[in-house]
LOLO-376534 format. One record per residue (C-alpha): x, y, z; residue number from 1. Coordinates in Angstrom, 1 decimal. Each point is the difference from the previous one (the first is absolute). Example, Ala and Ser with C-alpha at 12.3 -4.5 7.8 and 13.67 -1.06 7.14 Angstrom:
((12.3,-4.5,7.8),1)
((1.4,3.4,-0.7),2)
***
This chain:
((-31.4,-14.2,7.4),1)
((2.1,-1.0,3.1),2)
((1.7,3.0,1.1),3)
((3.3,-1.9,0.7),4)
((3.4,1.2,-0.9),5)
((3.8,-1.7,-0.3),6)
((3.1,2.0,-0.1),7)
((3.3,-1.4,-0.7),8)
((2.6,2.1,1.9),9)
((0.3,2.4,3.4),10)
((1.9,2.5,-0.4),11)
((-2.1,3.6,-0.7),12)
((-1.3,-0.9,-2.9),13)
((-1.8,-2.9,0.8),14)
((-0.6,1.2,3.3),15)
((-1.5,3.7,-1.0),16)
((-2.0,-2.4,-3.2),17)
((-1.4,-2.1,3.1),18)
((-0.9,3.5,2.2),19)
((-1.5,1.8,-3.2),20)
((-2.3,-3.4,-0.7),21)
((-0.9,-0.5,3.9),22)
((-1.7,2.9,0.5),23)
((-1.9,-0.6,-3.0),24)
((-1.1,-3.4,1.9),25)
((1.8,-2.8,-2.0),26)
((1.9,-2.6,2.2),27)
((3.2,0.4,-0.7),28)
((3.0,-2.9,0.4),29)
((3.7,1.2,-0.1),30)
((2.3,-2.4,-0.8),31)
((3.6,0.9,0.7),32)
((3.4,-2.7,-0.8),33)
((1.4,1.4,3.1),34)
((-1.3,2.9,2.7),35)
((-2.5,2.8,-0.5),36)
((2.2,2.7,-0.9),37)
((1.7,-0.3,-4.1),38)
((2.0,3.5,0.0),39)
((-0.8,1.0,3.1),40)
((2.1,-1.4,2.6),41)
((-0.2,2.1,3.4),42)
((2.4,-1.7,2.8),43)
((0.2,0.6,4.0),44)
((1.9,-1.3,2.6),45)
((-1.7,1.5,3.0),46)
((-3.1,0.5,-1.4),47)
((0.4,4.1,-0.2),48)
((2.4,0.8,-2.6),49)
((-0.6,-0.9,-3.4),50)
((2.3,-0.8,-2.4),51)
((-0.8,-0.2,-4.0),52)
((1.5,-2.3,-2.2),53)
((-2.2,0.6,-3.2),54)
((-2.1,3.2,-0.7),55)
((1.2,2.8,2.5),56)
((-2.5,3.1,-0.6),57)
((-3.7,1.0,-0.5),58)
((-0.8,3.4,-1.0),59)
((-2.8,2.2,-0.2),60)
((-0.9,-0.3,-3.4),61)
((-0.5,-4.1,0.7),62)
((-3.6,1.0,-0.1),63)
((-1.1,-4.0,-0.2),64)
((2.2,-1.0,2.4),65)
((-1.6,2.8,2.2),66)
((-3.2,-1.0,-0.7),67)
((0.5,-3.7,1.2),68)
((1.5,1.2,3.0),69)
((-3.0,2.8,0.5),70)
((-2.5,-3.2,-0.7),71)
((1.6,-1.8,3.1),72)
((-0.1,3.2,2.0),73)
((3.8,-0.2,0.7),74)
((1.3,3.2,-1.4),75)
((1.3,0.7,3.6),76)
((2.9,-2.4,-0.5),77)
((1.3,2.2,-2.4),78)
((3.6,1.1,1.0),79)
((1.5,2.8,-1.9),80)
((3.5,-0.6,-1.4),81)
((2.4,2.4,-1.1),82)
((1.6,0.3,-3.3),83)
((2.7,-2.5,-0.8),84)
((3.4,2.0,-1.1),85)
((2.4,-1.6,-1.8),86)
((3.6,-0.1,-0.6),87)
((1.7,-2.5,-2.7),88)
((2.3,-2.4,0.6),89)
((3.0,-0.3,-3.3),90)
((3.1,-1.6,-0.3),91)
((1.9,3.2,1.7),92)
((-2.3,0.1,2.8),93)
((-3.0,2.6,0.8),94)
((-0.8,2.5,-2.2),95)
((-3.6,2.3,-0.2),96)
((-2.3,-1.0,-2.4),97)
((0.0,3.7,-1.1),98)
((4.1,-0.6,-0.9),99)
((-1.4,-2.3,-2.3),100)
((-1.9,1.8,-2.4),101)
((1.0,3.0,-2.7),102)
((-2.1,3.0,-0.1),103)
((1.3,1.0,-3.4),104)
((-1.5,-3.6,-1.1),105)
((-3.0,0.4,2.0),106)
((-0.8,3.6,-1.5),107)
((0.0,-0.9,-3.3),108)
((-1.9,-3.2,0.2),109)
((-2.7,1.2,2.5),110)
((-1.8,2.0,-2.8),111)
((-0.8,-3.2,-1.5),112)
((-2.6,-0.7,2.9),113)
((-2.6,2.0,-2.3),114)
((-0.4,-2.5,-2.6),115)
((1.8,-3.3,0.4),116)
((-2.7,-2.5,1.1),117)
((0.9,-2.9,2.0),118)
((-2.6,-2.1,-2.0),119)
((1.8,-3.5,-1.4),120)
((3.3,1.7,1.4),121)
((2.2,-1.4,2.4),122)
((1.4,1.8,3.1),123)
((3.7,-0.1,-1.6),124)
((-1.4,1.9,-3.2),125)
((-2.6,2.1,1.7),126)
((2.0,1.3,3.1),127)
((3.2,-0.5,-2.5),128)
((-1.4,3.1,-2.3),129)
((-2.0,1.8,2.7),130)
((3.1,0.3,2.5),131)
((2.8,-1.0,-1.8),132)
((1.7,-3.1,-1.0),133)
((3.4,0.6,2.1),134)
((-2.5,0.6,2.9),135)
((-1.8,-2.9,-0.5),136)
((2.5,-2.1,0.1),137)
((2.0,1.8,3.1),138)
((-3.1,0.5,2.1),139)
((-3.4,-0.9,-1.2),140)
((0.0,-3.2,-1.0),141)
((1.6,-1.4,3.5),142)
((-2.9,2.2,1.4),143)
((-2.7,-2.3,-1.8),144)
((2.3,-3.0,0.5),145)
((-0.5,0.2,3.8),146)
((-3.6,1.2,-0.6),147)
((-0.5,-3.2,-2.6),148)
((3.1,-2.4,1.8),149)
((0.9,-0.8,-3.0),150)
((1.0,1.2,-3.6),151)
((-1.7,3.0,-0.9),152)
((0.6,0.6,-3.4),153)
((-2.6,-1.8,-2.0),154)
((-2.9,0.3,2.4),155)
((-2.8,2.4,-1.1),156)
((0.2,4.0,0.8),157)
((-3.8,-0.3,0.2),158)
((-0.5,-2.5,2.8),159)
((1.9,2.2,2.4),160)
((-0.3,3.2,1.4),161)
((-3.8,0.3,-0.4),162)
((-2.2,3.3,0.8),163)
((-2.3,-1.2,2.7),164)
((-2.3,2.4,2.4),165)
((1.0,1.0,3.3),166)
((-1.7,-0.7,3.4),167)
((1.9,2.5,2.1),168)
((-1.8,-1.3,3.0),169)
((2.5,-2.3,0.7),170)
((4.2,0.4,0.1),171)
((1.5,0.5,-3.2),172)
((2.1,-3.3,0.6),173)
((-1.2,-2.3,2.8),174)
((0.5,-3.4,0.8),175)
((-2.9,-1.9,2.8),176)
((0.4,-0.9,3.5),177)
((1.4,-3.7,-0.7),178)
((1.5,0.8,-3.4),179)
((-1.4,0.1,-3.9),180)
((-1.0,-3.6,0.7),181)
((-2.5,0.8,2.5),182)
((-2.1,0.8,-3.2),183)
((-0.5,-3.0,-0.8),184)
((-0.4,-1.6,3.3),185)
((-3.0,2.6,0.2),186)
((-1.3,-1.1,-3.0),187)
((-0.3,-3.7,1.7),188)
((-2.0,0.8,2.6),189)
((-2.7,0.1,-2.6),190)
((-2.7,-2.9,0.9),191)
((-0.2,-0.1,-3.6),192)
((3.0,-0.9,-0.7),193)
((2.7,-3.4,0.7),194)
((3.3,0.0,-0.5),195)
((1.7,-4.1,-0.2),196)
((3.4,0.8,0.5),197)
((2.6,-2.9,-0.9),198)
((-2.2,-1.2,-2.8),199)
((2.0,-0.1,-3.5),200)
((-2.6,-0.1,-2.6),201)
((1.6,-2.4,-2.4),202)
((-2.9,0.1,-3.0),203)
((-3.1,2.1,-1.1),204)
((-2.3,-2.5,-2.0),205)
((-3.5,1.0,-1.8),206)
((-2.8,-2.5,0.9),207)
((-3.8,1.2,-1.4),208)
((0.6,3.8,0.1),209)
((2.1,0.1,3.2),210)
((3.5,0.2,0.9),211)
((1.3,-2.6,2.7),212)
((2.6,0.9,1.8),213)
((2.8,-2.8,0.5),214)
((2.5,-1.0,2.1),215)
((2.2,-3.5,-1.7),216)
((-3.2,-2.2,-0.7),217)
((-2.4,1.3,2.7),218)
((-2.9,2.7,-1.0),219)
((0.3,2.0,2.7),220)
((-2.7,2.8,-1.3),221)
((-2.8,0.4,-2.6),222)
((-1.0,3.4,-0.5),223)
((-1.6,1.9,-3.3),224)
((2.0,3.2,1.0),225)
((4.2,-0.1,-0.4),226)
((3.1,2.8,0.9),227)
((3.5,-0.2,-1.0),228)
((1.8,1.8,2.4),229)
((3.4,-1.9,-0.5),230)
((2.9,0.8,-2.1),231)
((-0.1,-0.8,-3.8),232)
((2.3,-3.0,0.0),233)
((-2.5,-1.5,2.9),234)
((-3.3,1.1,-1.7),235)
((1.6,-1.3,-3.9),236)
((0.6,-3.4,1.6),237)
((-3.4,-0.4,2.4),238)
((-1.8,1.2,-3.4),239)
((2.1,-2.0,-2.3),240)
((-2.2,-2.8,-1.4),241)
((-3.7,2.0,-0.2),242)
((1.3,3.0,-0.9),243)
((2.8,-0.5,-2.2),244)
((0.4,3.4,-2.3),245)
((-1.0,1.8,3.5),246)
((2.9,-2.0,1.5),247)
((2.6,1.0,-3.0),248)
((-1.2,3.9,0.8),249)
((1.3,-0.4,3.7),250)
((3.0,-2.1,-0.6),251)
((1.8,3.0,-1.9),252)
((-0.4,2.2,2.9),253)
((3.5,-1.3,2.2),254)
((0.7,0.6,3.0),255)
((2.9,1.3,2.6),256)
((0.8,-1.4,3.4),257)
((0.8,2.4,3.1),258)
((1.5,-0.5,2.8),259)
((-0.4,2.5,3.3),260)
((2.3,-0.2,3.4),261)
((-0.8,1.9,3.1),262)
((3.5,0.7,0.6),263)
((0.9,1.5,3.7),264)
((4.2,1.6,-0.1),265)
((1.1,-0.5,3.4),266)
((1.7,3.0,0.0),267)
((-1.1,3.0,1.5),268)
((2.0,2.8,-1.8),269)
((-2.1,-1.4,-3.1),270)
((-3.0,1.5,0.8),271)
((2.0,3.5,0.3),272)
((1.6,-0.5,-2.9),273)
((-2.9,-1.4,-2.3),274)
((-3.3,2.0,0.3),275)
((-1.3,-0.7,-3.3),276)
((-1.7,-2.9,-2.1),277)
((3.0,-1.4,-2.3),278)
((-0.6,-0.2,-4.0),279)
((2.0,-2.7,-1.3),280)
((2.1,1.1,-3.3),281)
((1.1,-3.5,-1.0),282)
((-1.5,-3.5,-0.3),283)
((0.7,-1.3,3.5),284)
((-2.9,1.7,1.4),285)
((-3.2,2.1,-0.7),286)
((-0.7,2.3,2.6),287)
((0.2,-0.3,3.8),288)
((-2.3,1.5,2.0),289)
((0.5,1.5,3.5),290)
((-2.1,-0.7,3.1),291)
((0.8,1.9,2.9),292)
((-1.6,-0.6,3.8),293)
((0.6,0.7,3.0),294)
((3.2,-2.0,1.1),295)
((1.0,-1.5,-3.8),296)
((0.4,1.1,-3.2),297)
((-0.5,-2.8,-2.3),298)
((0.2,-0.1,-4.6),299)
((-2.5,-2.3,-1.7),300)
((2.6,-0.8,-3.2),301)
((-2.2,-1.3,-3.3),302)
((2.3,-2.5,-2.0),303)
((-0.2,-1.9,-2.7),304)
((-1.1,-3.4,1.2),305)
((2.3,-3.1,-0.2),306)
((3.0,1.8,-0.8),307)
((2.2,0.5,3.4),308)
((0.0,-2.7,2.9),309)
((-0.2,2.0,3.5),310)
((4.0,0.6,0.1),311)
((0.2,1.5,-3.3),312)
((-3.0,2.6,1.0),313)
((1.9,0.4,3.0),314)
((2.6,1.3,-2.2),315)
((-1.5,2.0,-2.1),316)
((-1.1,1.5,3.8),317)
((3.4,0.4,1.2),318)
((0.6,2.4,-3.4),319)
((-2.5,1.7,0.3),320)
((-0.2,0.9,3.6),321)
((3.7,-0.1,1.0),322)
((-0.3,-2.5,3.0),323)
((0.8,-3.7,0.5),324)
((-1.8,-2.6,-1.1),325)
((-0.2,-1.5,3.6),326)
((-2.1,3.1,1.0),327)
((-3.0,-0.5,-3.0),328)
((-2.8,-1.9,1.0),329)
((-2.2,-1.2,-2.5),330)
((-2.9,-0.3,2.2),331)
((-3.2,-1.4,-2.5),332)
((0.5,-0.3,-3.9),333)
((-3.4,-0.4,-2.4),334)
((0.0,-1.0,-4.0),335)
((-2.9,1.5,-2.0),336)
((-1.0,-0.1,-4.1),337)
((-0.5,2.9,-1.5),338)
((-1.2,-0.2,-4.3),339)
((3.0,1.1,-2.0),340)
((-2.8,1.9,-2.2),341)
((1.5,1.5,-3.3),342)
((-2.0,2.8,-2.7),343)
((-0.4,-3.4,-2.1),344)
((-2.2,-1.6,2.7),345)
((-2.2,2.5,-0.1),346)
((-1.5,-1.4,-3.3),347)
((0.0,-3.3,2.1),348)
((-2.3,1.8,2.8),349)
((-2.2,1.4,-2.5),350)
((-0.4,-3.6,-1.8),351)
((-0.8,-1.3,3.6),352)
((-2.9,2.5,0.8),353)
((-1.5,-1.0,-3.4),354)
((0.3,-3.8,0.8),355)
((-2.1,0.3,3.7),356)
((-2.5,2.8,-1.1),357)
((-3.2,-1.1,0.4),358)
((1.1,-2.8,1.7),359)
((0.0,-0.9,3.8),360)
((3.9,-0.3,0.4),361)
((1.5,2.9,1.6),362)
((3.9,1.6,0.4),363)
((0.4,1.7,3.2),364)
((4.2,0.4,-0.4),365)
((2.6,2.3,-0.2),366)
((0.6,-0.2,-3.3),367)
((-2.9,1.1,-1.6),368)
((-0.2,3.9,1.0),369)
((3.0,0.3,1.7),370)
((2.4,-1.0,2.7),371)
((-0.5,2.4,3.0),372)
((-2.6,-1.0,3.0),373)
((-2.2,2.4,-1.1),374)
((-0.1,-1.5,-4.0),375)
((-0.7,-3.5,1.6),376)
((-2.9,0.9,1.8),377)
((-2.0,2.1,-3.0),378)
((0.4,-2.2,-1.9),379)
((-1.7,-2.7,1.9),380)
((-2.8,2.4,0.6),381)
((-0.3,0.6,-3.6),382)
((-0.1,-4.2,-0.2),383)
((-2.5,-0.1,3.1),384)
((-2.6,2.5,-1.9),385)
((0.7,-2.1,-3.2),386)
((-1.3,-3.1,2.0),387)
((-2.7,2.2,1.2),388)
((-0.8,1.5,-3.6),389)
((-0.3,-3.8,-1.3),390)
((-2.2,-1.4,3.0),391)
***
């Protein structure tokens, strides 16, 4: 059989899916709506500091993503980064996130650790009972809401916070020489492997046992072996009309949009005065995440997306840092899609897996195990030894 691979979507699912099948020796083909990149979105305007708008951290117990970088021999652009401290942002200004929590709540709900599973639970009735429900909703839950960037409450205990092994080899939290996304632009250097950027896929179609990728009427590929590494809503509608019950699965898994600004406060008591990464307590923002370097000190802010034009965020700015709006830049702004997964669609992944076992369509995406870096990339090595199980 032609050892020839399509994967819809490049972010690092689809990216790590291609890694973990070209070194197996298929030729893979990446093809990507917009730029290499999906969740990962490292900026630069000088070509030495790096700035992330998406995923901000790798940490020692990404073991995969390790391994990918070990594969390429370019562990040495491993930078270690230290621990982000946070202070949250409410309605009567800056408080510690310690101010925000009762022990005598905490004290008598910890015990509960010992035999509350997480299984079919959500994170509002696991960490609910296991830290309290007054601490949950004071603290916790806008903890996973910036984690998340968006509602935490119905989202599965179980798909976060998982036990993984430790390489302490490496930094406990790093980030690489040119940013998280350098990942993946190692991954690309694979001869194996060839990303069309630009290309929107517009239909998958089955033609004699293979899967032809489209774009409006034109085949564009032919290929036996086919990832979905796109969100759900994209994958429902590509697999709509050969896979229908497949395509009802994913079309109950919603999603969120995000919105990230590298914010720079021209104001240089600011960076005196706020040291810490800013939890948002509300619903105008998630989390905001501060990036010192040498001369600036700049906040990537994760919004929700479509909901403020630039002089509304501005703002929101002015409140919470105290300055006028004529002295916040918002220097580069990116919009992502996150699933808006729910304990209800994990029935909906488990009716998936039954529906492609045994066969030769693979899902390489963040919401099958989980939503971190690290979930997104086992899991497409679990899908690239299924492929390699089956051939």
């Amino acid at each position: 059989m032609e050892k020839k691979v399509a994967v819809i979507g490049g972010g690092i699912s689809g990216m790590s899916f291609a890694h973990f099948c070209a070194i197996r020796g298929y030729k893979v083909t990446v093809f990507e709506k917009g730029n290499i990149g999906g969740c990962l979105q490292s900026v630069s305007f000088d070509g030495e500091s790096y700035y992330e708008l998406g995923g901000h951290t790798l940490t020692y117990t990404y073991t995969t993503v390790l391994d990918i970088l070990n594969h390429y021999e370019k562990t040495g652009a491993i930078r270690e980064k230290a621990n982000l401290k946070f202070e949250a942002f409410t309605e009567k200004g800056f408080v510690s996130l310690l101010s925000r929590i009762s022990i005598f709540s905490l004290l008598v709900s910890l015990p509960r650790l010992a035999f509350v599973k997480k299984d079919k639970l959500s994170l509002e009735s696991y960490y609910g009972k296991v830290l309290g429900k007054k601490n949950y909703q004071n603290l916790f839950s806008f903890l996973f809401r910036a984690i998340l960037c968006q509602n935490p409450n119905a989202f599965p205990a179980s798909k976060l916070f998982k036990k993984r092994n430790k390489d302490k080899k490496f930094p406990k939290k790093y980030v690489l020489q040119k940013g998280v996304q350098q990942v993946l632009d190692v991954i690309r250097t694979n001869p194996n492997i060839s990303c069309r950027e630009q290309t929107d896929v517009t239909a998958i179609k089955m033609h004699e046992g293979n899967y032809q990728v489209c774009v409006d009427d034109t085949i564009i590929m032919e290929t036996p072996i086919l990832a979905m590494a796109c969100p759900a809503n994209i994958a429902a509608r590509l697999l709509g009309a050969g896979f229908p019950e497949l395509s009802q699965n994913l079309q109950e898994i919603q999603q969120v949009q995000v919105e990230t600004a590298l914010v720079e406060v021209m104001d240089e008591n600011i960076a005196n005065v706020r040291k810490k990464s800013i939890l948002g307590t509300g619903d105008t923002f998630f989390s905001a995440i501060r990036i010192p370097d040498i001369e600036k000190v700049h906040w990537c802010f994760y919004f929700p997306a479509d909901t403020y034009s630039e002089m509304e965020k501005k703002k929101i700015l002015h409140k919470v840092f105290q300055v006028d709006v004529e002295k916040i830049d918002l220097k580069v702004a990116r919009k992502f899609q996150l699933p808006n997964f729910k304990v209800p669609n994990l029935d909906n992944v488990e009716n998936i897996e039954k529906h492609i076992k045994g066969t030769q369509l693979f899902f390489a995406t963040n919401y099958m195990d989980g939503l971190s870096i690290e979930d997104c990339c086992v899991r497409s090595k679990r899908e690239a030894e299924r492929l390699a199980g089956i051939l």
